[in-house]
Each structure stands twice: as C-alpha cells, then as structure tokens.
N, CA, C and O atoms as a Maestro MAE file, in Angstrom:
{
 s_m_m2io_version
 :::
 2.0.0
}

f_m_ct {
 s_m_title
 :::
 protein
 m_atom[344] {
  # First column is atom index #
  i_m_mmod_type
  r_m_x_coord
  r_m_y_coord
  r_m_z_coord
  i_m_residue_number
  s_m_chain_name
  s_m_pdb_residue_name
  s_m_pdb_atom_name
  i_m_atomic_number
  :::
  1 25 118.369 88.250 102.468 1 A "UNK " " N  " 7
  2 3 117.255 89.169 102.687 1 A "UNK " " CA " 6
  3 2 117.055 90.092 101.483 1 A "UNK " " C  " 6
  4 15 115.922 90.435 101.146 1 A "UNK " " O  " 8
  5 25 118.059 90.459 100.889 2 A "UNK " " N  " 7
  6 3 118.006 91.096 99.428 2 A "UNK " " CA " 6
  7 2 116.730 90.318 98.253 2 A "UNK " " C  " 6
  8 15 115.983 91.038 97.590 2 A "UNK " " O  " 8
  9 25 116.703 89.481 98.210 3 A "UNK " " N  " 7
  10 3 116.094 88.764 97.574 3 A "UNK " " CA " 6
  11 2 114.837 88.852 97.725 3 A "UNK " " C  " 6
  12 15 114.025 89.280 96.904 3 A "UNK " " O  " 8
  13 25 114.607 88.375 98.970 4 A "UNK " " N  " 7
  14 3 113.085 88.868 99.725 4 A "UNK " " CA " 6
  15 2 112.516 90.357 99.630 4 A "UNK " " C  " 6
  16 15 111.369 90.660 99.300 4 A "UNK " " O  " 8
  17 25 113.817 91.452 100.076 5 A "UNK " " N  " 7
  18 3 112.754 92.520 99.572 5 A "UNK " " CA " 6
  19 2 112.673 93.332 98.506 5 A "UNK " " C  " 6
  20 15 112.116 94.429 98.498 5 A "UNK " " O  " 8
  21 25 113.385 92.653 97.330 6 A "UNK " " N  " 7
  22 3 113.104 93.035 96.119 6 A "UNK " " CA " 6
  23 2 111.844 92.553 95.530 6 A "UNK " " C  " 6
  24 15 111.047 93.237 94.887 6 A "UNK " " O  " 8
  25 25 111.713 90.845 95.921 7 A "UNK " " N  " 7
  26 3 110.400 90.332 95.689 7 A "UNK " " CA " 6
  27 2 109.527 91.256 96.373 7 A "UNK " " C  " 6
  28 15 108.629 91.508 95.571 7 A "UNK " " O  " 8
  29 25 109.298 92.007 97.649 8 A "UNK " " N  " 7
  30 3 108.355 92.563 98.527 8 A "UNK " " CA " 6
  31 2 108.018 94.132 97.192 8 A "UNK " " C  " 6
  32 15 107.083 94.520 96.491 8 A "UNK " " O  " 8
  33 25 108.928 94.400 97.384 9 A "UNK " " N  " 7
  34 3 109.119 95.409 96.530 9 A "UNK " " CA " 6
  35 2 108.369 95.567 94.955 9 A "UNK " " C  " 6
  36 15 107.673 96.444 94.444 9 A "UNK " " O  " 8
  37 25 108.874 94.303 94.511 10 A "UNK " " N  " 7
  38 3 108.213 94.159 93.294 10 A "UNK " " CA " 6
  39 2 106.452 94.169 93.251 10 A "UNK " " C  " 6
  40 15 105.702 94.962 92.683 10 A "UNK " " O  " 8
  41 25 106.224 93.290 93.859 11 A "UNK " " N  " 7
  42 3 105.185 92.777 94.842 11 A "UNK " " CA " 6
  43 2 103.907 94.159 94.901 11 A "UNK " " C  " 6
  44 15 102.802 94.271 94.369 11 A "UNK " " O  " 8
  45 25 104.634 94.977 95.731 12 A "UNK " " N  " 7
  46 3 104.006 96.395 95.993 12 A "UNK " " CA " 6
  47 2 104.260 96.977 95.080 12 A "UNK " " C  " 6
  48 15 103.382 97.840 95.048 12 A "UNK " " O  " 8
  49 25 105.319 97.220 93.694 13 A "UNK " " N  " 7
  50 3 104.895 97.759 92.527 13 A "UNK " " CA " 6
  51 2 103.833 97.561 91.831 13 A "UNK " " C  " 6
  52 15 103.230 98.473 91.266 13 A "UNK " " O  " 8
  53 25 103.348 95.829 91.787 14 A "UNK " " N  " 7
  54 3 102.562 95.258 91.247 14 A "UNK " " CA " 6
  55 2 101.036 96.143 91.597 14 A "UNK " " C  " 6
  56 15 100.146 96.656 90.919 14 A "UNK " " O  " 8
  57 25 101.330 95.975 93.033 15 A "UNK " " N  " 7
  58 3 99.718 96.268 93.308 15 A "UNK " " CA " 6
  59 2 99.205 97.532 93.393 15 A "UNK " " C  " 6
  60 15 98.020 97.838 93.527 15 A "UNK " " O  " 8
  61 25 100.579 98.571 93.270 16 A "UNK " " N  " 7
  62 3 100.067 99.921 93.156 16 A "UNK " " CA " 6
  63 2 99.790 100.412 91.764 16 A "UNK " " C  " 6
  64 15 99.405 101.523 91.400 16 A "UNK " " O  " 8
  65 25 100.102 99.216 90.992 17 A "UNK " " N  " 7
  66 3 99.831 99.425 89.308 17 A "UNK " " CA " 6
  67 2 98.255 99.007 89.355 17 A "UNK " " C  " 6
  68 15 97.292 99.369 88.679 17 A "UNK " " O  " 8
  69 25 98.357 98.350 90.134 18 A "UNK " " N  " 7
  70 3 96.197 97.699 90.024 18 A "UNK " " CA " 6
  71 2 96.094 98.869 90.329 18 A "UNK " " C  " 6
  72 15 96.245 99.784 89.520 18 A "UNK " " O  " 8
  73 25 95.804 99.034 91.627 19 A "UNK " " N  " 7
  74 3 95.199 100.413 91.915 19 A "UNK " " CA " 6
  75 2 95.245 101.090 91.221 19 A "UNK " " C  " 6
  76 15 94.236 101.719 91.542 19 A "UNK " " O  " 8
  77 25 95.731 101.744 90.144 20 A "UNK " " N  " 7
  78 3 96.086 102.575 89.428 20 A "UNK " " CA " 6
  79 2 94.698 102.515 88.297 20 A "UNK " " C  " 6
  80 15 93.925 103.361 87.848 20 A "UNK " " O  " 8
  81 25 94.869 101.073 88.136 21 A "UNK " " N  " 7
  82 3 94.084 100.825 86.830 21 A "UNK " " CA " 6
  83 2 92.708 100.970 87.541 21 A "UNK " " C  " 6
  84 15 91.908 101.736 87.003 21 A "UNK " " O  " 8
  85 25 92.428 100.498 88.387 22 A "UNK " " N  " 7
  86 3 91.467 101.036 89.261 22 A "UNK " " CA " 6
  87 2 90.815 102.143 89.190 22 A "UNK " " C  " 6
  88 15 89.623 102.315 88.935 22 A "UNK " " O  " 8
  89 25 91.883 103.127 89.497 23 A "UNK " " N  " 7
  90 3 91.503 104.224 89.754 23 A "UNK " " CA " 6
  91 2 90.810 104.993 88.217 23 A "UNK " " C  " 6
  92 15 89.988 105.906 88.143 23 A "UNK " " O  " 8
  93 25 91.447 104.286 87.187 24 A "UNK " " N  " 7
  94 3 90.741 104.515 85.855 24 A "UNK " " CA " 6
  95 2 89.456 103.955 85.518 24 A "UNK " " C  " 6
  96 15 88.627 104.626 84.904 24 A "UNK " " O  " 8
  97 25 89.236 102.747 85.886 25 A "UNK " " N  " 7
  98 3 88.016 101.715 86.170 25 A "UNK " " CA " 6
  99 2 87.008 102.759 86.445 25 A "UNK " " C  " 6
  100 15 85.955 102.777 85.807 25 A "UNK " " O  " 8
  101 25 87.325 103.805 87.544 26 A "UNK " " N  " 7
  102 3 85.990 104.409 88.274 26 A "UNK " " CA " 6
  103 2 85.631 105.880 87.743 26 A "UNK " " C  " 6
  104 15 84.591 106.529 87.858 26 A "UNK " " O  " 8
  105 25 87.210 106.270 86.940 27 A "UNK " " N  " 7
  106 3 86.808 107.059 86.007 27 A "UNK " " CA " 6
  107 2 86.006 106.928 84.625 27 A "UNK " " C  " 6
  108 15 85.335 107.888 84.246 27 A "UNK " " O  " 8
  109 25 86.056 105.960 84.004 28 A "UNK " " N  " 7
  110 3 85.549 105.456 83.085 28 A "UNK " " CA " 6
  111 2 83.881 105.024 83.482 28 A "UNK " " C  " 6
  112 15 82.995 104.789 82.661 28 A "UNK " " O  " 8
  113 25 83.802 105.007 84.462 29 A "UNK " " N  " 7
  114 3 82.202 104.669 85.112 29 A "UNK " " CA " 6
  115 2 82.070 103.151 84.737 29 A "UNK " " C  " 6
  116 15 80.954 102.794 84.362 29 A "UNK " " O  " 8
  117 25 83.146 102.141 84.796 30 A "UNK " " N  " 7
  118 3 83.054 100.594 84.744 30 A "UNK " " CA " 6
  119 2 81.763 100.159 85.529 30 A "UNK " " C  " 6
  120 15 80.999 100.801 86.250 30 A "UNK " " O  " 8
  121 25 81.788 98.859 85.141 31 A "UNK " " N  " 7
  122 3 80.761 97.981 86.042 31 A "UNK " " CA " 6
  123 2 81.261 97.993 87.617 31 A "UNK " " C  " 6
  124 15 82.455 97.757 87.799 31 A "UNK " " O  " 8
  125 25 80.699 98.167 88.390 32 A "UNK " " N  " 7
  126 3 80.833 98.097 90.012 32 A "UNK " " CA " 6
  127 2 81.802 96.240 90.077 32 A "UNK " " C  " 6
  128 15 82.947 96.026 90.476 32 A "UNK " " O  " 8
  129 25 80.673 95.126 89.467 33 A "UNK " " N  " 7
  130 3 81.508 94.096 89.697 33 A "UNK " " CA " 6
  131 2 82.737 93.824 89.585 33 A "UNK " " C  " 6
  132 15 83.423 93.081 90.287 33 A "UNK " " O  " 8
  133 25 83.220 94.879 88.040 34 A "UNK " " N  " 7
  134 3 84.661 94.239 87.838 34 A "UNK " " CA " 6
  135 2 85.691 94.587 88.638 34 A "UNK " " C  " 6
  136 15 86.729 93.985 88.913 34 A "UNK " " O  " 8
  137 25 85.068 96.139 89.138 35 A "UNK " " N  " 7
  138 3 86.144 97.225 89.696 35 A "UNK " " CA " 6
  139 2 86.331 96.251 91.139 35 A "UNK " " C  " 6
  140 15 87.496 96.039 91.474 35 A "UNK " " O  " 8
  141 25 85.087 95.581 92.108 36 A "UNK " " N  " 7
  142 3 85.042 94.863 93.186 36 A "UNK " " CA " 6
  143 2 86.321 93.597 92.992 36 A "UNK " " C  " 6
  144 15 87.143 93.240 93.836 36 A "UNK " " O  " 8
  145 25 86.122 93.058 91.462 37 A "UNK " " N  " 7
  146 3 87.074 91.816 91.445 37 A "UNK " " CA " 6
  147 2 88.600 92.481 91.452 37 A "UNK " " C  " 6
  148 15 89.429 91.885 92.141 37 A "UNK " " O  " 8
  149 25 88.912 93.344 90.934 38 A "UNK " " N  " 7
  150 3 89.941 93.671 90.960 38 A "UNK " " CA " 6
  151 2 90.415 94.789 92.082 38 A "UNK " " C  " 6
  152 15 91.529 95.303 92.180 38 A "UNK " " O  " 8
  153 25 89.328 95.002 92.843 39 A "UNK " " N  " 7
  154 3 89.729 95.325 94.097 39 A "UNK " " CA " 6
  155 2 89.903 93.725 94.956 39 A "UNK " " C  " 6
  156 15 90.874 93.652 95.709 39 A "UNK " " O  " 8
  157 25 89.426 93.077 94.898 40 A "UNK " " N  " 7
  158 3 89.684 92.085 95.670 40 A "UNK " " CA " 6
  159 2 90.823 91.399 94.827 40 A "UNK " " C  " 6
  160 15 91.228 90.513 95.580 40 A "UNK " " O  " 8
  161 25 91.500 91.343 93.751 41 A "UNK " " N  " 7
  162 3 92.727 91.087 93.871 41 A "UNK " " CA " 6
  163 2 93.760 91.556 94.330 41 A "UNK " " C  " 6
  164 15 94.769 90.878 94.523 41 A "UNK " " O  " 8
  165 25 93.646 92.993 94.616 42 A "UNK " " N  " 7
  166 3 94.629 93.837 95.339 42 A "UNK " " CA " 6
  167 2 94.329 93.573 96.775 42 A "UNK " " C  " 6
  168 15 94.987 94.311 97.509 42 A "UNK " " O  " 8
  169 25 93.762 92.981 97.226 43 A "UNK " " N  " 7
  170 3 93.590 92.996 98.577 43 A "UNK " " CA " 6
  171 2 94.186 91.202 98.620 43 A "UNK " " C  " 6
  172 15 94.756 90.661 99.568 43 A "UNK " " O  " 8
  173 25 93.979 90.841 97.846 44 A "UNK " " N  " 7
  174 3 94.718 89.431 98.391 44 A "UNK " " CA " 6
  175 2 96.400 89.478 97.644 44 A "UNK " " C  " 6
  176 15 97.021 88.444 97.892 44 A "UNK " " O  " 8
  177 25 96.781 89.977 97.232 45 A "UNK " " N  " 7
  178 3 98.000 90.370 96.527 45 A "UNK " " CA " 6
  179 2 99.038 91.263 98.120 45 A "UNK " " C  " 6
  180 15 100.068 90.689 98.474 45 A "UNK " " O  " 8
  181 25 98.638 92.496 98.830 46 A "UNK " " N  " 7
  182 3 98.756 92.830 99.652 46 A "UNK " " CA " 6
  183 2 98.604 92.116 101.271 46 A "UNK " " C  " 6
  184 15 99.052 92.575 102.322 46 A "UNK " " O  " 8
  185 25 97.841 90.889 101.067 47 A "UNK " " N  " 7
  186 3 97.523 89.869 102.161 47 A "UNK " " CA " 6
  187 2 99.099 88.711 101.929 47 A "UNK " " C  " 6
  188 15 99.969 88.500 102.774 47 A "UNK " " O  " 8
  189 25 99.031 88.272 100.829 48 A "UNK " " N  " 7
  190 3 100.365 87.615 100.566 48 A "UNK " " CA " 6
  191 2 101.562 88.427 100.881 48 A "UNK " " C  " 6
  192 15 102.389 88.088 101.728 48 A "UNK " " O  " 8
  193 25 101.615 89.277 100.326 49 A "UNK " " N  " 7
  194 3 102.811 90.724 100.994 49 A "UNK " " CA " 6
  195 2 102.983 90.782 102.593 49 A "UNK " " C  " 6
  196 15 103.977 90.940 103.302 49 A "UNK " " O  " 8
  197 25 101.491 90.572 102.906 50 A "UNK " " N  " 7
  198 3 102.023 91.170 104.406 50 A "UNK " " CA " 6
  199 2 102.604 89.446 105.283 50 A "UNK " " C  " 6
  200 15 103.359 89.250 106.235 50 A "UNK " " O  " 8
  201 25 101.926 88.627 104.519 51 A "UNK " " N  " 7
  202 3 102.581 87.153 105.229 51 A "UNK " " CA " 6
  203 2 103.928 87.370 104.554 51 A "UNK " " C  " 6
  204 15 104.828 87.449 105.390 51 A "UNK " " O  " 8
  205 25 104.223 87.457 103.652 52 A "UNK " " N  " 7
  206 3 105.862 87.430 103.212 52 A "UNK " " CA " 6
  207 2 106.697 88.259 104.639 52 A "UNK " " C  " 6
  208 15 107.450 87.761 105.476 52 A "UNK " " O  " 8
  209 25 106.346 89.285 104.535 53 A "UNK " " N  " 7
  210 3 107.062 90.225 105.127 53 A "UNK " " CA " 6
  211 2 107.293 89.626 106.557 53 A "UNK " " C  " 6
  212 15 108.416 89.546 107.055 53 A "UNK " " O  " 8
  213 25 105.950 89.141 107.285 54 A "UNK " " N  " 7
  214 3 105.994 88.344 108.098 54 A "UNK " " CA " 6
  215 2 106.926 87.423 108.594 54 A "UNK " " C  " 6
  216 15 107.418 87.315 109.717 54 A "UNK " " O  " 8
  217 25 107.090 86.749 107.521 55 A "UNK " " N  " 7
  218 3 107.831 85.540 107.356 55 A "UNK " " CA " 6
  219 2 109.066 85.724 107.046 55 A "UNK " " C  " 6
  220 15 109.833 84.763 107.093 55 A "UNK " " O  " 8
  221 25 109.484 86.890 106.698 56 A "UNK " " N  " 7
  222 3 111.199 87.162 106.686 56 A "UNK " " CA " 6
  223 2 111.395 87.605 108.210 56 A "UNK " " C  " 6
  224 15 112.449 87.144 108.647 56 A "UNK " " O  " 8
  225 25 110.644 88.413 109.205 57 A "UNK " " N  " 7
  226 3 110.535 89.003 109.985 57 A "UNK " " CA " 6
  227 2 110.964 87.525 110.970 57 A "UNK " " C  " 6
  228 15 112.034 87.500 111.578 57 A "UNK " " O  " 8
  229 25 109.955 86.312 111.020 58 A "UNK " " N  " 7
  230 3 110.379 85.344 111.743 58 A "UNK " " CA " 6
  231 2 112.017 84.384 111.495 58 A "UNK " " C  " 6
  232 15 112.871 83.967 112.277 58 A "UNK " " O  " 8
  233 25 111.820 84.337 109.756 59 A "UNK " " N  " 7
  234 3 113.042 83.762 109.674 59 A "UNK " " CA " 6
  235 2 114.406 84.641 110.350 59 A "UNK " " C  " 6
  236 15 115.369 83.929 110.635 59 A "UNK " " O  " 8
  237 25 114.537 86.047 110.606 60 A "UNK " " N  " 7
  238 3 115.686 86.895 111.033 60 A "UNK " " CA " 6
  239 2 115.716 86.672 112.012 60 A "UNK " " C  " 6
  240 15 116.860 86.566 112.455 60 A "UNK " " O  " 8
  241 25 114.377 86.413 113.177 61 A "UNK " " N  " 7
  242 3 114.604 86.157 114.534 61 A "UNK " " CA " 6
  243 2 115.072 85.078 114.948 61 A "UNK " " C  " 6
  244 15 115.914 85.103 115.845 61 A "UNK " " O  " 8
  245 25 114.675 83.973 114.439 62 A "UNK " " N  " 7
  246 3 115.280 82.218 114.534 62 A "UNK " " CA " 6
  247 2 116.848 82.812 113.634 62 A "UNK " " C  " 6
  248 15 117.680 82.536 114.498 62 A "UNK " " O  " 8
  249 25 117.235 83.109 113.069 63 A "UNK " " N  " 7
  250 3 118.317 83.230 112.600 63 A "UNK " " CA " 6
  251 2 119.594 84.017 112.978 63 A "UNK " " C  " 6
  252 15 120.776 83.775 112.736 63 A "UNK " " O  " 8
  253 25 119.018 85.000 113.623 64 A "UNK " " N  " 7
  254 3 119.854 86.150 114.751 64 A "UNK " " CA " 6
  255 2 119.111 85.999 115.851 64 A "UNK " " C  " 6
  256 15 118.345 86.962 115.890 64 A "UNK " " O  " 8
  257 25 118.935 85.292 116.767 65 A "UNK " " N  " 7
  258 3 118.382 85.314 117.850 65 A "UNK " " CA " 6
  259 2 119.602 86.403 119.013 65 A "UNK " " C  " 6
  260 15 120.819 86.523 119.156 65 A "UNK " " O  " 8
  261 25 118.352 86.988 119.612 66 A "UNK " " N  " 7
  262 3 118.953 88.186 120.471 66 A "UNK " " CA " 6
  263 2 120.062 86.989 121.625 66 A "UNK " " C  " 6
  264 15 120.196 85.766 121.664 66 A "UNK " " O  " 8
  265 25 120.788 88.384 122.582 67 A "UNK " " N  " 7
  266 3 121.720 87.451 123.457 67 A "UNK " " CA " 6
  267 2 120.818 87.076 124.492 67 A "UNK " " C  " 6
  268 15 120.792 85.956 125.003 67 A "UNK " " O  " 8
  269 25 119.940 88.211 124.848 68 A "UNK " " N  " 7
  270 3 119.021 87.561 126.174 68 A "UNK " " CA " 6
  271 2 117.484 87.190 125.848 68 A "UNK " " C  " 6
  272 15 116.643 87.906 125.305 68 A "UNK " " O  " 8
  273 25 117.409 86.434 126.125 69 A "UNK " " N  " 7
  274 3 115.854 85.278 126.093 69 A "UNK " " CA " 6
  275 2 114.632 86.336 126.645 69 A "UNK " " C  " 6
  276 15 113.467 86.007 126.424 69 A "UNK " " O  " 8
  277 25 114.884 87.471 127.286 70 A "UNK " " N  " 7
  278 3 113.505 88.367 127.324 70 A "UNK " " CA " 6
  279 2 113.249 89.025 126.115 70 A "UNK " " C  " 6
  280 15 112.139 89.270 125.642 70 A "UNK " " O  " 8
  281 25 114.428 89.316 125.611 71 A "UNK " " N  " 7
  282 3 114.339 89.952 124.326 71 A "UNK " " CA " 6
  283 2 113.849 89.408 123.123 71 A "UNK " " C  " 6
  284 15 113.211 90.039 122.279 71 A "UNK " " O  " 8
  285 25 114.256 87.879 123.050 72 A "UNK " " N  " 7
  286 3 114.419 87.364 121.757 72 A "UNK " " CA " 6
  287 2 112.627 86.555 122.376 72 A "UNK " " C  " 6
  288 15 112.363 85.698 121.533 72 A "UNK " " O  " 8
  289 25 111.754 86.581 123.209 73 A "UNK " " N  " 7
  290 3 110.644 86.453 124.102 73 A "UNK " " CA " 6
  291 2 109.558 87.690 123.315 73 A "UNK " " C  " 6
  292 15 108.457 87.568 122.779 73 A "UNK " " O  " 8
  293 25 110.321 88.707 123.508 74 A "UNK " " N  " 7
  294 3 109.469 89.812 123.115 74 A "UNK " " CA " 6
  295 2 109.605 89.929 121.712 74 A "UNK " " C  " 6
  296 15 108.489 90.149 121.241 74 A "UNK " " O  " 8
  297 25 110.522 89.877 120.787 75 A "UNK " " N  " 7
  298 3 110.329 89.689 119.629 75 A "UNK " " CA " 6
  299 2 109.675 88.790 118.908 75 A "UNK " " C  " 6
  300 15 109.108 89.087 117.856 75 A "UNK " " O  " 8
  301 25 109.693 87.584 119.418 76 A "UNK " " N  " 7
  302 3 108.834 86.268 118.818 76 A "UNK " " CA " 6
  303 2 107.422 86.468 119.038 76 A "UNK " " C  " 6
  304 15 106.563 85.817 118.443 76 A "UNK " " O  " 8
  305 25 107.139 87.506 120.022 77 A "UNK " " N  " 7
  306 3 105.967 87.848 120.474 77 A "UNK " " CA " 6
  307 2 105.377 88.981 119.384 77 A "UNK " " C  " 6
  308 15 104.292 88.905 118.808 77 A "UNK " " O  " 8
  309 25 106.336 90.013 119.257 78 A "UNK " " N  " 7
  310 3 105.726 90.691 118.070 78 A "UNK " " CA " 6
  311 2 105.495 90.215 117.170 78 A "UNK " " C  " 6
  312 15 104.416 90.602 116.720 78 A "UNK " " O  " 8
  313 25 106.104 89.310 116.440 79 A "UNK " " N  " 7
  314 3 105.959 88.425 115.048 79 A "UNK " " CA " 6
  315 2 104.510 87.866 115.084 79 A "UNK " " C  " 6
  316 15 103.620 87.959 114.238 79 A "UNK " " O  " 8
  317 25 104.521 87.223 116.373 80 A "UNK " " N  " 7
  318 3 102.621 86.503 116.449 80 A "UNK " " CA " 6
  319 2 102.003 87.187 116.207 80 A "UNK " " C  " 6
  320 15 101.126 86.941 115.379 80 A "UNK " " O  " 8
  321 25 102.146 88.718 116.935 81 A "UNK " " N  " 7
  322 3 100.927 89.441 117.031 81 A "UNK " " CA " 6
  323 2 100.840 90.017 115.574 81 A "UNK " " C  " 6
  324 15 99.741 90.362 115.140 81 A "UNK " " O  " 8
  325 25 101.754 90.106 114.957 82 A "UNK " " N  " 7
  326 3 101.283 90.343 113.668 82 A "UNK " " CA " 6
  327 2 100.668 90.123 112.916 82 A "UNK " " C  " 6
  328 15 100.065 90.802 112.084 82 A "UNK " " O  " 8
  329 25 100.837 87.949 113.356 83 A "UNK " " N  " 7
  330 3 99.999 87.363 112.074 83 A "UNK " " CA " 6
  331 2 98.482 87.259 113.048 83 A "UNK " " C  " 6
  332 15 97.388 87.265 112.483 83 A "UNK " " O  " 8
  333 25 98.589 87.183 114.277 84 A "UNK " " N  " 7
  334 3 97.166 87.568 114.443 84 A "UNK " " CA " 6
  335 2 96.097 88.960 114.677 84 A "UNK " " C  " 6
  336 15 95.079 88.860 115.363 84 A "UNK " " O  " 8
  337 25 96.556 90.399 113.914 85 A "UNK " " N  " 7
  338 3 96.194 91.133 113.799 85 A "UNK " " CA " 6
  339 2 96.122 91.068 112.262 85 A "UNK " " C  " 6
  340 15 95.337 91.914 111.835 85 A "UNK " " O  " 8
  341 25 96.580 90.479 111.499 86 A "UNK " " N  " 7
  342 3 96.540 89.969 109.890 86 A "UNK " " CA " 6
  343 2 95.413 89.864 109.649 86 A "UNK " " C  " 6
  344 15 95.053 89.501 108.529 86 A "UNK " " O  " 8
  :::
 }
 m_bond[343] {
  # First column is bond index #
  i_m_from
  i_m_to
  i_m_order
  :::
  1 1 2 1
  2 2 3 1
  3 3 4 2
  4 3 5 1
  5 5 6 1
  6 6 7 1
  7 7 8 2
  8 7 9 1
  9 9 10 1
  10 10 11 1
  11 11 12 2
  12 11 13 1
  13 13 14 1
  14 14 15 1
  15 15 16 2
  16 15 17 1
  17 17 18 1
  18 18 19 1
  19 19 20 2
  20 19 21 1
  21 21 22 1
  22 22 23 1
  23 23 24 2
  24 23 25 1
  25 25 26 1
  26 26 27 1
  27 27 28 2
  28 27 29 1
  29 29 30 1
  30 30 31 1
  31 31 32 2
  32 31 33 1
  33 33 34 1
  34 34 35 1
  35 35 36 2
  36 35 37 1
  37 37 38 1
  38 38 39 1
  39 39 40 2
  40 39 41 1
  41 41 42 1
  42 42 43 1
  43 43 44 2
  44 43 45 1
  45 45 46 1
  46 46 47 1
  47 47 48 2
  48 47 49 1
  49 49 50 1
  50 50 51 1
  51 51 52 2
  52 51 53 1
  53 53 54 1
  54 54 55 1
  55 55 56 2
  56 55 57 1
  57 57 58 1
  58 58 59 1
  59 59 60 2
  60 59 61 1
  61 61 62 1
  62 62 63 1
  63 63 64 2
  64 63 65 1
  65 65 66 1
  66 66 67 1
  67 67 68 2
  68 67 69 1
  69 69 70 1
  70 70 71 1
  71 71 72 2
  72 71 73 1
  73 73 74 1
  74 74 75 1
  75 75 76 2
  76 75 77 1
  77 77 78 1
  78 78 79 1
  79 79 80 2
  80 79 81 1
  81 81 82 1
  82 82 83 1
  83 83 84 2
  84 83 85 1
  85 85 86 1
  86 86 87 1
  87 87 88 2
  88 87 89 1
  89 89 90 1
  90 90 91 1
  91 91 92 2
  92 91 93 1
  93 93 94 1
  94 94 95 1
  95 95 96 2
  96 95 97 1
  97 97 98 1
  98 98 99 1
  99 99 100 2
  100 99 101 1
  101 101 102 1
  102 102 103 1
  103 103 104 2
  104 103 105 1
  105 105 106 1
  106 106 107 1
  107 107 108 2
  108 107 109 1
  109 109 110 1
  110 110 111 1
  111 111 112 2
  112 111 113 1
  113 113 114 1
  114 114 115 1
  115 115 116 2
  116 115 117 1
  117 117 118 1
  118 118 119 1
  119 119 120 2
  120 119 121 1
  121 121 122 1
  122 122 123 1
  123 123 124 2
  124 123 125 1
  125 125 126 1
  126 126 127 1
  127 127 128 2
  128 127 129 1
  129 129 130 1
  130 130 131 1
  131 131 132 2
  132 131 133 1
  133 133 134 1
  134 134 135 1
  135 135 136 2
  136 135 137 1
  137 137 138 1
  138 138 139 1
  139 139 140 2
  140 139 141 1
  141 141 142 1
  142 142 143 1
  143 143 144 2
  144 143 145 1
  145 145 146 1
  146 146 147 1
  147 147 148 2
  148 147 149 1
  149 149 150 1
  150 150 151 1
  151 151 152 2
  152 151 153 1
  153 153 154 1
  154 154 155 1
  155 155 156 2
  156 155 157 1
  157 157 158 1
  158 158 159 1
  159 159 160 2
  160 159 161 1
  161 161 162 1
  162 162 163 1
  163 163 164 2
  164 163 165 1
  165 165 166 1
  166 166 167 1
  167 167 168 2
  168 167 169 1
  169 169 170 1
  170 170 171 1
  171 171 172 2
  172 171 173 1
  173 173 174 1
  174 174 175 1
  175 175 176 2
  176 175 177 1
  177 177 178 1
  178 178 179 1
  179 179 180 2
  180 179 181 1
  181 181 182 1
  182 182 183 1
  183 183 184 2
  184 183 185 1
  185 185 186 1
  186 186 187 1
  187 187 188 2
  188 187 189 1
  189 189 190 1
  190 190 191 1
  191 191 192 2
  192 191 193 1
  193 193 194 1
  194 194 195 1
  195 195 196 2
  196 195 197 1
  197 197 198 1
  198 198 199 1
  199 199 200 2
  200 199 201 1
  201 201 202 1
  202 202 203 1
  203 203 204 2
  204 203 205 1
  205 205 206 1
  206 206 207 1
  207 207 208 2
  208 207 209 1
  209 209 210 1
  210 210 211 1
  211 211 212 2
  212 211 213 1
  213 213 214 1
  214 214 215 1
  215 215 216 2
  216 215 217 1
  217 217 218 1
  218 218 219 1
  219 219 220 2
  220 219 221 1
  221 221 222 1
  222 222 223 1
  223 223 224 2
  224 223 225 1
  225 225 226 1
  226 226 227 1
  227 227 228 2
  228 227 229 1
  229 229 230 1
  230 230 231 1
  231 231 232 2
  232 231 233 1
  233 233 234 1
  234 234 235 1
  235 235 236 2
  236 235 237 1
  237 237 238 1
  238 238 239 1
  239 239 240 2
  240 239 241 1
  241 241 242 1
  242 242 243 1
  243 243 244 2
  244 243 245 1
  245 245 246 1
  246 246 247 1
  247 247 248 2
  248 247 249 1
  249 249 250 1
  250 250 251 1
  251 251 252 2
  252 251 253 1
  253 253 254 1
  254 254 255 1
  255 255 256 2
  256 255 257 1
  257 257 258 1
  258 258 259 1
  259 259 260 2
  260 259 261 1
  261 261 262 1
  262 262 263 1
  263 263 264 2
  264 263 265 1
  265 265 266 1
  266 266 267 1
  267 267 268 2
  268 267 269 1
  269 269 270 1
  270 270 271 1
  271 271 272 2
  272 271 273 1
  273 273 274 1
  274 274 275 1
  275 275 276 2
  276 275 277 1
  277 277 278 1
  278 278 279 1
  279 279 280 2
  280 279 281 1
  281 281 282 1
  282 282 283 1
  283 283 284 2
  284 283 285 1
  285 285 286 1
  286 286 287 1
  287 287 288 2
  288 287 289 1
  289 289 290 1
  290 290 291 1
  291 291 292 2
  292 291 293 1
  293 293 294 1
  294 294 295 1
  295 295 296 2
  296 295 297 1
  297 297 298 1
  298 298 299 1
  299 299 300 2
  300 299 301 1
  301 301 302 1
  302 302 303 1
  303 303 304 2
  304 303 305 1
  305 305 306 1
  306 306 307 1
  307 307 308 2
  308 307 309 1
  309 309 310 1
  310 310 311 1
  311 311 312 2
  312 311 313 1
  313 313 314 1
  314 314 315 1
  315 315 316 2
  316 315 317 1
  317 317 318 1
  318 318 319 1
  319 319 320 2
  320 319 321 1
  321 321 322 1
  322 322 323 1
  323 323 324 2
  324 323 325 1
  325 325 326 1
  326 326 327 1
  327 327 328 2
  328 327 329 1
  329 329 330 1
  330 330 331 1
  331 331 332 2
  332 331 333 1
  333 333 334 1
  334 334 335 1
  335 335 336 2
  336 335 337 1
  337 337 338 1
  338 338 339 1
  339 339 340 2
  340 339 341 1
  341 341 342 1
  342 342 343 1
  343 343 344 2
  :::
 }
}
C-alpha cells in the first residue's frame, strides 16, 4: 500500500502544480481556451486519482476481508457507491 499512496500522493502534487499554473494563466489574462484545456487536464488527472484510490480501497477489502459477512457486505457496498457517485 506504500507504493500506491506515494503514487496517489505524487499524483495530487502533480495536479496542484497545474492549478497553480492556472491560477497564473488567469492572472496573465490567457486565452479562455487554453486555461479550459488545462483545466480539463486537471480534472481528468484527479478522475484517475480518484479510480486509483478506489481501487486500492477494493483491493484491501478482497485482501483483509472482515470476520463477519455483514460487514465485509457493507464495505463492498461502500466501494460501489463510490465508483458510482464518480
């Protein structure tokens, strides 16, 4: 899991550095288009992040599965609802 959330980590360094540049983009009075493209790379950069995160979230549950089946029921259940509130 170390691995994973250093990548997560890195990940969200990455994209708070866009933003950043961003945030200069609109100081500078840039073109609306470019500032849009590179807002929409931060938004799919943060979309991959949140499936990662996701996806460590499922691999821990198949991997430590709880002792009782309502539990490890309700957790598999949160994991869905995640990726379908995604």
């Amino acid at each position: 899991m170390q691995t994973e959330k250093k990548d997560i980590m890195n990940r969200l360094k990455r994209a708070e550095g866009q933003l950043r540049g961003i945030q200069k983009m609109i100081e500078q009075d840039q073109e609306c288009i470019d500032i849009v493209t590179q807002l929409t790379a931060v938004r799919s950069s943060i979309n991959r992040t949140m499936g990662l995160v996701i996806a460590n979230k499922m691999t821990d549950i198949m991997k430590h599965p709880a002792a009782d089946t309502k539990i490890q029921e309700k957790n598999i259940q949160q994991a869905i609802d995640l990726i379908v509130k995604k």
